[in-house]
N, C-alpha and C positions, 0 to 999 in steps of 0.2 A: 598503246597510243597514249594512256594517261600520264604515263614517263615523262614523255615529251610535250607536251601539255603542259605540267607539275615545269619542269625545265624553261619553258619559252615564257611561263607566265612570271617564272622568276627572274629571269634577265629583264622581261618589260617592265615590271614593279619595281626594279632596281632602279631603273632610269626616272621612275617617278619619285620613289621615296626616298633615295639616297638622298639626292639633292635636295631635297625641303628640311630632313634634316641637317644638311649640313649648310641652309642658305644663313648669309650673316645680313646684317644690318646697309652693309653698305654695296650697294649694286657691280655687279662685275658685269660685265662685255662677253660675250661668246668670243673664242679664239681660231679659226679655221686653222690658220696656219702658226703654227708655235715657231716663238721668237728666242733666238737665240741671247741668252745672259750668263752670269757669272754665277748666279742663283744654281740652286738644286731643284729640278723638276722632275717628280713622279706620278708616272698612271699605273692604272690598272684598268685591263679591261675583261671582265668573262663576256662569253660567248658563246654561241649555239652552232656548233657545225651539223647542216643537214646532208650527212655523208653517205654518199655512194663508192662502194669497194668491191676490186676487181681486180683478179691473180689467175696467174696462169704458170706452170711450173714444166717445161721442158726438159729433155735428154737428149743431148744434139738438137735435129731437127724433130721430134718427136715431141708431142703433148702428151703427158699422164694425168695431168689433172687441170682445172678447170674451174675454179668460184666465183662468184656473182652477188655481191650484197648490196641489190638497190637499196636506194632512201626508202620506199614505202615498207618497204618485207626490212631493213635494217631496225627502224624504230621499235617496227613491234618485237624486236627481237630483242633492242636493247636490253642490260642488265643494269648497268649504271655506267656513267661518262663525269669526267671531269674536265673542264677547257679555261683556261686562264692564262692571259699574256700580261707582262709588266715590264717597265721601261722605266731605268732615271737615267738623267743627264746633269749633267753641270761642265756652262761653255760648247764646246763642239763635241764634247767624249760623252758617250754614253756607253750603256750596257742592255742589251732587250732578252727576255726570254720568252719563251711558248712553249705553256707544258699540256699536254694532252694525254689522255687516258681511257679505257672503253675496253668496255668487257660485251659481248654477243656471241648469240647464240644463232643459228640458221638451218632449216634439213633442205636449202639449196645449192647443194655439194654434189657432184658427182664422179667416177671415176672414169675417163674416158675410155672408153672402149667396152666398159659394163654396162649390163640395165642396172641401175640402180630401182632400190627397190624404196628408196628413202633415208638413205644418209644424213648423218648430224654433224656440224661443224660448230666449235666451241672457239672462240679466239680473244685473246687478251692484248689488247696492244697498246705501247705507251710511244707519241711522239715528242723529242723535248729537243727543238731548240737552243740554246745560246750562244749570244754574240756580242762582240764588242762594236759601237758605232760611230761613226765619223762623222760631222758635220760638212757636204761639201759645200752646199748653197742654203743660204737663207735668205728670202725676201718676203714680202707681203702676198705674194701669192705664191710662192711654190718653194716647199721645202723636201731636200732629200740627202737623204745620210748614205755612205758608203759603210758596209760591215762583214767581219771575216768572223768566224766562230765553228761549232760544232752541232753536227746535227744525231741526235742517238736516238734509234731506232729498236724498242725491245718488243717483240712478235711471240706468242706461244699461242699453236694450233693446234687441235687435236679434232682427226674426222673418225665417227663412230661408223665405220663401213656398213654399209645393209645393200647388199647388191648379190645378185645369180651369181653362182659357183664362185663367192668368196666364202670361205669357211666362218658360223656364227661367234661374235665377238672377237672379228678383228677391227684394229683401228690405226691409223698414222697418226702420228704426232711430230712434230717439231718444234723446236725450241731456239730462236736465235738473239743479240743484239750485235747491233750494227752502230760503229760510229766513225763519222767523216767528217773531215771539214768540209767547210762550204764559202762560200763567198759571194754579195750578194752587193743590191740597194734596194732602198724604201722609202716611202718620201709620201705628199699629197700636192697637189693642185687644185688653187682656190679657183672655183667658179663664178667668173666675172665679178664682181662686188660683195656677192651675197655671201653666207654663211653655209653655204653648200661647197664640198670640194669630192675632189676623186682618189682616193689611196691608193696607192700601187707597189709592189713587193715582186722582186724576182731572187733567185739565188740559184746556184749550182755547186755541185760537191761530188765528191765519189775518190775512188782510189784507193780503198781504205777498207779491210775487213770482207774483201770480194764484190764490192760495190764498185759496177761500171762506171753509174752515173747516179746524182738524185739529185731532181731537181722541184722547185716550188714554185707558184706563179700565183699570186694575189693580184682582183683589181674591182674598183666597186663605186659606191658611194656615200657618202658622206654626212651627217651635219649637227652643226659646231654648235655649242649651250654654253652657258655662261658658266656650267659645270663639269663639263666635257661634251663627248662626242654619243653620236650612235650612227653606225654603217650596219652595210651590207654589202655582203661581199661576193665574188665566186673565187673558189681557192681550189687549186690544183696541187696534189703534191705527188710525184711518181721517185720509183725505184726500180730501178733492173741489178741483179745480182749476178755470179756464174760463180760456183764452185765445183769442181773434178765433172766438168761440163754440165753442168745442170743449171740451167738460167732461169729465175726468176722475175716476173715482174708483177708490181705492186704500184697499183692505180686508185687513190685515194682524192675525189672531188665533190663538191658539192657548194651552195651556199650557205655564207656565214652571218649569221646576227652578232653584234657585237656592241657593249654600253661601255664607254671608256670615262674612268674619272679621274680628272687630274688633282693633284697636291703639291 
């Protein structure tokens, strides 16, 4: 738990310290809703996802396996995580990315149809992101972009078997990357007058590398500083796969803290 602790208290000290160092002289205005210009506009924002993961690996109609990595038992299991998204624009074109990373450990593995006796599961996973983006609407309250890009997905699992009548020191591993387009919007809506709005993100993809579908759904809230943003989010991101019949799916949710600073 001191991980993540060490982690939450760094995205919140960001939002304090960043911006005293970088306040100027002359007062700026909080922004809710960004204004479309001719200008070049860059953020960044890191982030804390508090992630709940969940897979299940079929043969036809048949389950063999079976994993569960809530938020509580995920944290403590963390190894190290990196989460950072960044975005510039100039005019209606932009470019956005999100790059994610996370390495865990868990003995809440099992294999269906054994006692387990205490099985380990190791997994490394990177999610990235990128896209190009469209301006369709700007106004003073509500902004949203249309954007087409790629979404790559690289997974390495390995379960240390410990279960009745498997022989000692067997283990599964697998190894994959997955990459699809996708195609999405994302935007905010300002909340009546004030400096609060609601962000919102969907996208879908698949087709590509035995990927049925993947799809992402963000939506949260908001609010504006005269230095950027800080939300909070709930982000959904799913995957079903089938290769020589074996379908998997990959259920990644949870909420997000996020300190965004514009340039």
């Amino acid at each position: 738990m001191k991980k993540i602790y060490h982690l939450l208290a760094a995205v919140l000290l960001s939002g304090v310290v960043f911006p005293l160092l970088a306040a100027q002289d002359e007062p700026k205005q909080a922004v809710p809703i960004p204004q479309i210009n001719e200008g070049w506009r860059y953020s960044l924002t890191p982030y804390l996802w508090l992630l709940n993961v969940s897979g299940q690996v079929s043969y036809g109609d048949h389950t063999i396996a079976d994993d569960k990595f809530p938020a509580s038992q995920l944290l403590s299991k963390l190894q190290y995580a990196a989460m950072i998204e960044g975005e510039v624009h100039k005019g209606n074109w932009g470019f956005a990315a999100n790059l994610l990373y996370s390495s865990l450990q868990t003995q809440g593995s099992r294999i269906v149809g054994q006692n387990d006796l205490g099985s380990t599961t190791n997994m490394n996973m990177g999610i990235y992101n990128l896209a190009a983006t469209y301006t369709l609407y700007n106004s003073p309250k509500v902004y949203l972009d249309a954007m087409a890009g790629v979404r790559i997905l690289t997974n390495m699992v390995k379960t240390d078997v410990n279960a009745q009548g498997v022989p000692a020191g067997t283990s599964l591993s697998s190894t994959s990357a997955l990459t699809n387009p996708i195609v999405g919007v994302k935007g905010r809506v300002r909340i009546s007058d004030s400096d609060y709005f609601i962000p919102f993100y969907v996208d879908v993809g698949g087709g590509v590398s035995g990927t049925q579908v993947t799809t992402q759904g963000i939506i949260g809230i908001g609010k504006a500083y005269d230095w950027g943003d800080i939300s909070l989010n709930f982000n959904n991101l799913f995957y079903r796969t089938q290769n020589n019949n074996v379908t998997s799916n990959l259920d990644l949710y949870g909420a997000a803290l996020g300190v965004t600073f514009k340039f």
